[in-house]
C-alpha positions as CSV (number, residue, x, y, z in Angstrom):
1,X,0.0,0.0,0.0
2,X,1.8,3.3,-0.8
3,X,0.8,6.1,1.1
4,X,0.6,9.0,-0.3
5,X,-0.4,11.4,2.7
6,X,3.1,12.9,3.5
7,X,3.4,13.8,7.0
8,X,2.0,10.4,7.7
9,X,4.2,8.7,5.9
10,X,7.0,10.4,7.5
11,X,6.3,9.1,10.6
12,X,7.1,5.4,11.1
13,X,4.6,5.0,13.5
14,X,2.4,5.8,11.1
15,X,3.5,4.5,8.1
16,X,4.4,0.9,10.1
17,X,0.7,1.0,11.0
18,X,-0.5,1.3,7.6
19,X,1.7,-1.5,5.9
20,X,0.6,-3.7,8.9
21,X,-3.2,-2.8,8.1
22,X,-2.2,-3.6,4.3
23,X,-1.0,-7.2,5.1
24,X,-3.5,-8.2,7.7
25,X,-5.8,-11.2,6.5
26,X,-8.5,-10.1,9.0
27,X,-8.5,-6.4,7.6
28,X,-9.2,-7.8,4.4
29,X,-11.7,-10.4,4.9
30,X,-13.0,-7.3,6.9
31,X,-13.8,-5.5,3.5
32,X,-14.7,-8.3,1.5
33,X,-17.6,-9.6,3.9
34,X,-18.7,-5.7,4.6
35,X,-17.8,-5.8,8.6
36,X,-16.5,-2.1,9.3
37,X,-13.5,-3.0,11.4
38,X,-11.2,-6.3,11.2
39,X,-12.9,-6.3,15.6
40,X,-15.7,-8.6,14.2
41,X,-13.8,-11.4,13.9
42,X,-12.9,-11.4,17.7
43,X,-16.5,-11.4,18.7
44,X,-17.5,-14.5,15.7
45,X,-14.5,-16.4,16.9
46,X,-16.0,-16.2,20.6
47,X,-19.3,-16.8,20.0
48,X,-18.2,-19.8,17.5
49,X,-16.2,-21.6,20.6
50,X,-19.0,-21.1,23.2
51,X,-22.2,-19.9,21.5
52,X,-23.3,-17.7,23.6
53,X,-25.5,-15.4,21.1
54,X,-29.3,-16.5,19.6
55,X,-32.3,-15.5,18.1
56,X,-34.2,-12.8,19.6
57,X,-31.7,-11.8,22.7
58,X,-31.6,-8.8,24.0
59,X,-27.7,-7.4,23.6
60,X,-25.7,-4.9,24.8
61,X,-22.8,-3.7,23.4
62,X,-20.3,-1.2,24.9
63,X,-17.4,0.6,22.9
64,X,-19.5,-0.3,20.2
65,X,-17.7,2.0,17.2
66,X,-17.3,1.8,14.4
67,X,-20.1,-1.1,14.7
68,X,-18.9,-4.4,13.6
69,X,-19.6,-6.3,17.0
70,X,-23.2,-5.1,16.7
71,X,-22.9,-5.6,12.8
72,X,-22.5,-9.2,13.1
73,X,-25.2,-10.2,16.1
74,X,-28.3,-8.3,13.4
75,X,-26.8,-10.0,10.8
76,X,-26.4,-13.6,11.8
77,X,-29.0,-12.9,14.9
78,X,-31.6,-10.8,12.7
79,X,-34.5,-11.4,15.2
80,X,-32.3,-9.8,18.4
81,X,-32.6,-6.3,20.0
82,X,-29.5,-4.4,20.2
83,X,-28.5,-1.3,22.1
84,X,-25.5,0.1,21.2
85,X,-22.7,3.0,23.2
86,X,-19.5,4.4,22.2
87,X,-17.7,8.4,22.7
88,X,-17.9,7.9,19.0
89,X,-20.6,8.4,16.8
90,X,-21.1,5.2,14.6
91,X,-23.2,5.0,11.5
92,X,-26.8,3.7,11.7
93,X,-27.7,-0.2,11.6
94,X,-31.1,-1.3,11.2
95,X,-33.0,-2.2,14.3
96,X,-30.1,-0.9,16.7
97,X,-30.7,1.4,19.1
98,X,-27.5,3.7,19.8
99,X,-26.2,6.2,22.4
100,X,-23.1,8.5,21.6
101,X,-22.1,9.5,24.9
102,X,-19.4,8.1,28.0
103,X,-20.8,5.0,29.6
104,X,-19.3,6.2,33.1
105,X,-21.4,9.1,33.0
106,X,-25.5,8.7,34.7
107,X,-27.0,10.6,31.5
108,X,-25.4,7.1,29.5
109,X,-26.5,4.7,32.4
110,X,-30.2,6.5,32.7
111,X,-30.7,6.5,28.7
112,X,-29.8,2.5,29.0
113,X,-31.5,2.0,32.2
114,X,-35.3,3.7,30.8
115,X,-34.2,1.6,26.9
116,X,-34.1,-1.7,28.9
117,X,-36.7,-1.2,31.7
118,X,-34.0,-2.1,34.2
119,X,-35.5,-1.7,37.7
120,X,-34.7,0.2,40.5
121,X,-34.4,-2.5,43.1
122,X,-30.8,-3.8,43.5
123,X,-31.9,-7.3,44.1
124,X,-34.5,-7.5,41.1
125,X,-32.9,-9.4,37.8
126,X,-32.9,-7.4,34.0
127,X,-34.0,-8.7,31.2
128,X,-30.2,-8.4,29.0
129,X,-29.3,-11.8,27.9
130,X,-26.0,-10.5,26.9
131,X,-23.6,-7.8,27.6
132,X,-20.3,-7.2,25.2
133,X,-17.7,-4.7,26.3
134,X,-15.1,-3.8,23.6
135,X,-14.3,-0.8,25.8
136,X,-10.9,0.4,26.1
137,X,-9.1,3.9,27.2
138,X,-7.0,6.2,25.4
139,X,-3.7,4.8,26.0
140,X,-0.8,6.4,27.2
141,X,2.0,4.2,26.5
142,X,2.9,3.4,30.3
143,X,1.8,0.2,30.7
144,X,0.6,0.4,34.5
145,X,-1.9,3.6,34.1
146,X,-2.9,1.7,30.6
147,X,-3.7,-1.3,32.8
148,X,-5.7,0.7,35.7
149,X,-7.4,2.8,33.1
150,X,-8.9,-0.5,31.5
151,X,-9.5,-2.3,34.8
152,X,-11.8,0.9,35.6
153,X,-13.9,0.2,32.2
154,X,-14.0,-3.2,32.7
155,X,-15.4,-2.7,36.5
156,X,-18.2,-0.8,35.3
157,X,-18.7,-2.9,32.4
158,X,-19.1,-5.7,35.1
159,X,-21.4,-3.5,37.8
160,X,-23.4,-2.8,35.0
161,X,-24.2,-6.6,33.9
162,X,-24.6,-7.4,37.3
163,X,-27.9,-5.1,37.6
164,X,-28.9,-5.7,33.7
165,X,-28.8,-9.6,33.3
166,X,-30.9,-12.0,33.7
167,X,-30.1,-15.4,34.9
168,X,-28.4,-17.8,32.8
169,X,-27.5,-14.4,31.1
170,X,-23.8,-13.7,29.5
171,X,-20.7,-11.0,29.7
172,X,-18.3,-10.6,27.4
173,X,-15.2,-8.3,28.3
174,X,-11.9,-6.8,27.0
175,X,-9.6,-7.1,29.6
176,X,-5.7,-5.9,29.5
177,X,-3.4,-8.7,31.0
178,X,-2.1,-7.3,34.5
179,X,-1.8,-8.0,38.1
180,X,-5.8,-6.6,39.1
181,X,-7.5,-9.0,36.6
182,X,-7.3,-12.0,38.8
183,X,-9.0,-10.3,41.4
184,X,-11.6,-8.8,39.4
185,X,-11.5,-12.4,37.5
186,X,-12.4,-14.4,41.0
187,X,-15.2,-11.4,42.0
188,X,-16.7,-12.5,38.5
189,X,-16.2,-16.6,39.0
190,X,-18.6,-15.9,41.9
191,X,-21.3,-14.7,39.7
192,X,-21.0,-17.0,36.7
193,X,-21.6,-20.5,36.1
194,X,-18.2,-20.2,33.6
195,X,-15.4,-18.0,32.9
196,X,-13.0,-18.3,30.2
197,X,-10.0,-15.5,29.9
198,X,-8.8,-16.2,26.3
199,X,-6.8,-14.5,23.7
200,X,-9.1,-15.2,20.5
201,X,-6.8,-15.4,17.1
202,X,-7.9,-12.1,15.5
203,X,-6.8,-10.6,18.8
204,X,-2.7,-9.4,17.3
205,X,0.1,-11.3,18.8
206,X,1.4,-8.0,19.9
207,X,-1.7,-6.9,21.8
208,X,-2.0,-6.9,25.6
209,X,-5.4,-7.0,25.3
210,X,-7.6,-10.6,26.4
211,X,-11.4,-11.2,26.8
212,X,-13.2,-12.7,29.2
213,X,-16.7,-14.5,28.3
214,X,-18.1,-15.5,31.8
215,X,-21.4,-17.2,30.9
216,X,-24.2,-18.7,33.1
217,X,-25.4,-15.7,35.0
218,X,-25.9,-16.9,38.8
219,X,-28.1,-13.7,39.8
């Protein structure tokens, strides 16, 4: 791929970025099955090991843009309700509900909170039969305040399915490998019938970044 923008190619950040987009398999099966980021393929090769999205669920997905998590549960899952969130905006998709807007905030947790019906009773289940986080922060390149910073999302990610789920229900997190996750790993064990923390193969080799997929919610 020859780039032809020239202050990006002058930085080799940059321009190694590029090439490494150019010769990625998963970019370009990306654009040849119409997914909007090569991210799909994390989520399929999840759900193909331990099939944890059907028909007709209720989903919702978290650091959702560009859309290609939520792009492939209405297209292989037509029949399922989706509610979408991300900072960024992200392009329409049929029968998706979406929220532009910072998940940590209580405007985003009221506007998903009145979408779902979730009630106000601590001990009372939801009605989500699956949550997906593919939220990460803005990274600063120190590997500890990287690690906290995702540890924080992944907290509320997990608060929030605890109140949203319904039993039998599933969570499905990016997690940054790190000291904390065990904890936060055996705090989740406790809730769920079965948690895997797994590095699925569109996930780059170079990428601190794992998933967990704790399925089987206890309530």
């Amino acid at each position: 791929m020859k780039i032809l923008n020239k202050k990006i190619a002058a930085k080799k950040s940059s321009a190694a970025w590029i090439q490494r987009q150019a010769a990625d398999p998963y970019v370009a099966r990306a654009h040849k099955e119409g997914y909007r980021a090569r991210a799909a393929y994390k989520l399929i090769e999840m759900n193909e090991r331990f099939k944890f999205l059907k028909n007709g669920q209720v989903v919702v997905d978290l650091g959702a843009a560009p859309g290609s998590w939520t792009q492939y549960v209405m297209r292989e899952f037509p029949k399922s309700k989706v509610f979408a969130m991300d900072l960024l905006e992200i392009k329409p998709i049929p029968g998706v509900e979406f929220y532009q807007g910072d998940f940590t905030t209580d405007a985003a947790l009221q506007w998903l909170e009145e979408k779902l019906n979730l009630p106000a009773e601590s001990d009372v289940h939801g009605n989500v039969d699956v949550v997906l986080s593919d939220m990460a922060p803005n990274t600063v390149g120190h590997k500890k305040t990287d690690h906290l910073r995702q540890m924080v999302l992944l907290e509320y990610a997990f608060d929030f399915a605890l109140r949203a789920l319904k039993p039998g229900g599933t969570f499905v997190a990016k997690s940054f490998t790190g000291g904390t996750t065990g904890e936060l790993l055996k705090q989740i064990k406790e809730k769920f019938e079965s948690v895997h923390h797994i590095k699925p193969p569109a996930s780059r080799k170079d990428s601190v970044e794992m998933f967990i997929v704790a399925m089987g919610f206890k309530g």
